[in-house]
N, C-alpha and C positions, 0 to 999 in steps of 0.2 A: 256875588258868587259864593257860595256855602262851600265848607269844604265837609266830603265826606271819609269818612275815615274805617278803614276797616283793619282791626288787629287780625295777625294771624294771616296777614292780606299774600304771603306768596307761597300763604299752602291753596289745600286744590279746592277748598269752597271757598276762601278769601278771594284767589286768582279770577275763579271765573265770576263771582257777583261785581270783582272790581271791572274787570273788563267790560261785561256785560253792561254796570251801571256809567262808566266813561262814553259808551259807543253810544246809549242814550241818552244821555245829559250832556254831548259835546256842548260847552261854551256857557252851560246853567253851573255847573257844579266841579270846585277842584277833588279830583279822588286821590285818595291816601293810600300805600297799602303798607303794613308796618309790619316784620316781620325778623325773625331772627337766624332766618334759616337752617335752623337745627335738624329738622325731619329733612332728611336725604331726598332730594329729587324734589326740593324747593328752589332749589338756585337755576333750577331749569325755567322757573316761572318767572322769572326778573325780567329776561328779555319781552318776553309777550307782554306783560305789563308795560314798560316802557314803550315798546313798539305802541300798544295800544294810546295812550297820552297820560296813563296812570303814572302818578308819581311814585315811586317807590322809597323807602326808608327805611333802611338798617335798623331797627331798633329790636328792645323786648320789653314785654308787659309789664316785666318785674320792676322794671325802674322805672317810677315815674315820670323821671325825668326824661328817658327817651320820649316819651307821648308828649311831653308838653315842649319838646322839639320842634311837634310839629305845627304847633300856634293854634293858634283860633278853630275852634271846631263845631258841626253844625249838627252833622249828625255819627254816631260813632255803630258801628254794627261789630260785634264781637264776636271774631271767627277762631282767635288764639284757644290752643287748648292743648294739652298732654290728652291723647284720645285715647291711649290705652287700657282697655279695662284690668289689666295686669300690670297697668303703673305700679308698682311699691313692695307690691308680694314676694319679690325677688330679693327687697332691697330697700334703699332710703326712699320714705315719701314725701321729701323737700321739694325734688321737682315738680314732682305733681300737684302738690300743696302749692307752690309759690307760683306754679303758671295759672292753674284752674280757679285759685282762689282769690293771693293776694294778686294776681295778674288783673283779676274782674274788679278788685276794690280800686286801684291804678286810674280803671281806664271810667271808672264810678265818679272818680274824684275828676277829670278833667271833664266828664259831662256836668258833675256839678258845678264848675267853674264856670265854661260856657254855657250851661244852659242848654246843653244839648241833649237833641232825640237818644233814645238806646234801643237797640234791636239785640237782643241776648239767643245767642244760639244755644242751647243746652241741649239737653241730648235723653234719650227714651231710657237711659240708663240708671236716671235717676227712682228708677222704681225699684221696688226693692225684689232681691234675687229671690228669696225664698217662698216670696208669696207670689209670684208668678210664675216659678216652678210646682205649685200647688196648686194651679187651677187644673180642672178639669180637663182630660185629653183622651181624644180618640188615635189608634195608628193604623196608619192605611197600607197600603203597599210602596209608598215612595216617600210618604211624612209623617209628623205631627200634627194635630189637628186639635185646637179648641173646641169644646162644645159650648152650647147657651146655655146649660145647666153648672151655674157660678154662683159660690154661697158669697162670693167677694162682687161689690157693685164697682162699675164699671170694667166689666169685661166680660167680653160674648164672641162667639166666632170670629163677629169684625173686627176683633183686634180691643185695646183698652184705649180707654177715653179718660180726659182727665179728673174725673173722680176716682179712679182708682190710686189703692191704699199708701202710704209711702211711711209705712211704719215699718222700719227693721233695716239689714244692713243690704249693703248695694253694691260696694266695691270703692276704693278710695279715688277712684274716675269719677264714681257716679255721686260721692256723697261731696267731692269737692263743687261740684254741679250742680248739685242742689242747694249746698250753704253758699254758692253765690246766685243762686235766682231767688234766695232767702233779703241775701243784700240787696239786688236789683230791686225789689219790691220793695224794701225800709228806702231808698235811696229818691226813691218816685214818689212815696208818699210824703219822705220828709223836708225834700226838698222842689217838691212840686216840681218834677220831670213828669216828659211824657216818654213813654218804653215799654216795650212788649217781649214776652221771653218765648221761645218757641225749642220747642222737647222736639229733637228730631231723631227718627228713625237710622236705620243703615242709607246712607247720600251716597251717591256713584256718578261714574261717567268719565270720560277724556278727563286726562293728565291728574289724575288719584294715582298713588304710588303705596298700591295696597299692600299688606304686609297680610300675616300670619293673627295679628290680636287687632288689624282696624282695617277697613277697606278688602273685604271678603269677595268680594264680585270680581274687581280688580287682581286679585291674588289666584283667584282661580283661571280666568281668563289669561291672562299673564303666563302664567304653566301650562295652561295646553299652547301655548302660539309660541312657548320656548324649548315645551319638551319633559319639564319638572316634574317629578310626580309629587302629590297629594297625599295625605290623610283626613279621614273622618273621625273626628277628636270629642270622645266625651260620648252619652247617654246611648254605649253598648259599642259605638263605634258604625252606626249604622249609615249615618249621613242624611237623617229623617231629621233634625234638629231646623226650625223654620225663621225665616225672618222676611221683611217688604223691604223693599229698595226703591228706592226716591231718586229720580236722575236730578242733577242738580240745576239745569232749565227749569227744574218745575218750583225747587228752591226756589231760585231771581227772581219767579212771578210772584211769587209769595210775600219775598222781600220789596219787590216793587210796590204792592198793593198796601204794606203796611208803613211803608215812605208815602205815598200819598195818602195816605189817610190816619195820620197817626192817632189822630183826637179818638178815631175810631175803635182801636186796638188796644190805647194805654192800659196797664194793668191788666193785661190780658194773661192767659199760660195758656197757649195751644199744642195739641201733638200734632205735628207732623211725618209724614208718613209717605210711603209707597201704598199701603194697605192691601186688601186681600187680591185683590185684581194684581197687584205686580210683587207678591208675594213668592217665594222656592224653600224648597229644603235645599241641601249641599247635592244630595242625591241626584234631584230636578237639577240643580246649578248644573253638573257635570255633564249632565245629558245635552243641556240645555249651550255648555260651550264646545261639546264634540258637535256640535248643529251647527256653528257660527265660524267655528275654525278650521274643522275638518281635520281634525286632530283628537285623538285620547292618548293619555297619559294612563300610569299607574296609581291607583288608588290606594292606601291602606289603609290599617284601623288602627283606632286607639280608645279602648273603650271608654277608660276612665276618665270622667269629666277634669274639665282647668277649674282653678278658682272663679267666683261670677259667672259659668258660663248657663244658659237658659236655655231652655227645649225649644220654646216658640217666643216670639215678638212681632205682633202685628199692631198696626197702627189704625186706631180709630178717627179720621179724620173727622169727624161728623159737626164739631166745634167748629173751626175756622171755614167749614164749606157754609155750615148757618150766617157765620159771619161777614163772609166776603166771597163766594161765592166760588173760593178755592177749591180745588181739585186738583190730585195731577193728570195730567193730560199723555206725558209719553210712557208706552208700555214698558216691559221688561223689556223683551225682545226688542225694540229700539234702543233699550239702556247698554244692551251687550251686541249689537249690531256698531253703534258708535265709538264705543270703549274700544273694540276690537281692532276697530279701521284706525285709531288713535293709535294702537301700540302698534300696528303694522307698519304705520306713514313715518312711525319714529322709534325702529322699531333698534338700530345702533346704538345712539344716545339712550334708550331705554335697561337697555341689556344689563349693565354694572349695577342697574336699581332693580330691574322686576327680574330680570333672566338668573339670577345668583341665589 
């Protein structure tokens, strides 16, 4: 019986890949989920995990030695992360640095140990702010819009694909991000692993405990079902600023597909994505949770951009559907139908994290 191990394992895409892969692998595989519970409204995931047969484990990335705690290992999926794109700007970038980086070298070293698979989550961030605020944009009456006339390759209406550029700066989120899918790669070819890195877009869905700088869908959903009001932050203040959302079921299949087939995916870099099909502005979002909730809040503006933030981010799947035949499958509207029913069913124990 292999053990699988997932850092990061009792935030909200650690939780549900751990669950989801126990419910399927009863009695093939022990699952790990290692986490430090630092991000608020993780200690809420301890139970389900347990309930579920998942093990769970106090630990943090930083230390090596909490992971080699956990013994033997078979396959490691690397969910841990400071997700903030405003990590450091405020302030010291140790945290950031030491989870996103030295946390990825950590959990490097007990795959080199064991000889085990790596699945790397990284994230769409790693691309750099300024040159994807200089692609080409049309504005419509409710967004932002790419067009296919792009002096920069890989990118067109559908979103960018992974030939696009990654010269310039990104945010100390996105560049810790990148200098560990830099390591992940030296780590697989030097030590003959097999592992795959996967660039993910904005991830949603039940028990995300969105904030202000990560989990956008969640945060807004969240305020209208409590009452909160909102702002549209940055490029005029209009709320036309775009991105895709990826429910994180469509995640699991993803990751399932690349557990069974790893020989297939090694050394791979894929974007993943919601793409243009489940794609919103903030504008759309708002509209889109007065539909679901039966509820509007106040809106305001705030024109002036944050550090790192980006007009549009669409995801070009078009890599990993060639490859394995991935796609997601549930709509937006199913992402904020679900989410919704999530914070309503638990909607007391939610209050002190998304109602405040």
């Amino acid at each position: 019986m292999r053990t699988i191990l997932l850092t990061g394992g009792a935030g909200f895409v650690g939780s549900n890949l751990a669950i989801r892969l126990k419910s399927e692998l009863a009695g093939q595989a022990r699952v790990v989920a290692l986490d430090n519970l630092k991000r608020r409204g993780s200690e809420l995931n301890v139970p389900r995990l347990l309930k579920a047969g998942v093990e769970y484990v106090h630990g943090d990335v930083r230390q090596l030695a909490d992971l080699e705690a956990v013994g033997e290992v078979g396959v490691i999926i690397d969910c841990s992360a400071e997700p903030s794109v405003l990590a450091g700007f405020s302030g010291s970038p140790r945290y950031v640095v030491d989870t996103n980086l030295n946390g990825t070298t950590n959990c490097l070293e007990l795959a080199r140990r064991y000889h085990a698979d790596f699945i790397f989550l990284s994230t769409s961030r790693v691309y750099p702010t300024a040159a994807i605020n200089g692609l080409n944009f049309r504005e419509t009456g409710s967004r932002f819009e790419w067009t296919d006339d792009q002096k920069l390759p890989g990118a067109s209406s559908r979103g960018l694909t992974e030939e696009f550029t990654l010269e310039g700066n990104r945010s100390l989120y996105g560049a810790t991000k990148f200098c560990s899918e830099l390591l992940v790669r030296e780590y697989l070819e030097m030590y003959g692993l097999r592992g795959v890195i996967n660039r993910c877009g904005v991830i949603s869905g039940p028990w995300q405990m969105g904030k202000a700088d990560q989990g956008v869908v969640v945060l807004w959903l969240a305020s209208h079902l409590y009452g909160r009001p909102l702002n549209y932050i940055g490029f005029g203040g209009t709320g036309k600023q775009v991105r895709d959302a990826l429910h994180v079921d469509d995640l699991y299949e993803l990751v399932r597909l690349q557990l069974n087939d790893p020989g297939l995916h090694s050394g791979q870099v894929y974007n993943v994505g919601g793409g243009p099909q489940n794609s919103f502005s903030l504008l759309e979002l708002t509209e889109a949770c007065a539909r679901v909730t039966g509820k509007r809040v106040p809106v305001g503006t705030v024109p002036e951009n944050r550090p790192a933030d980006i007009r549009c981010y669409l995801t070009d799947n078009s890599k990993i559907f060639r490859a394995a035949g991935w796609a997601p499958k549930k709509s937006g509207e199913q992402l904020l139908e679900e989410t919704a029913r999530w914070i309503r069913d638990n909607q007391e124990a939610l209050r002190p994290i998304l109602g405040s």
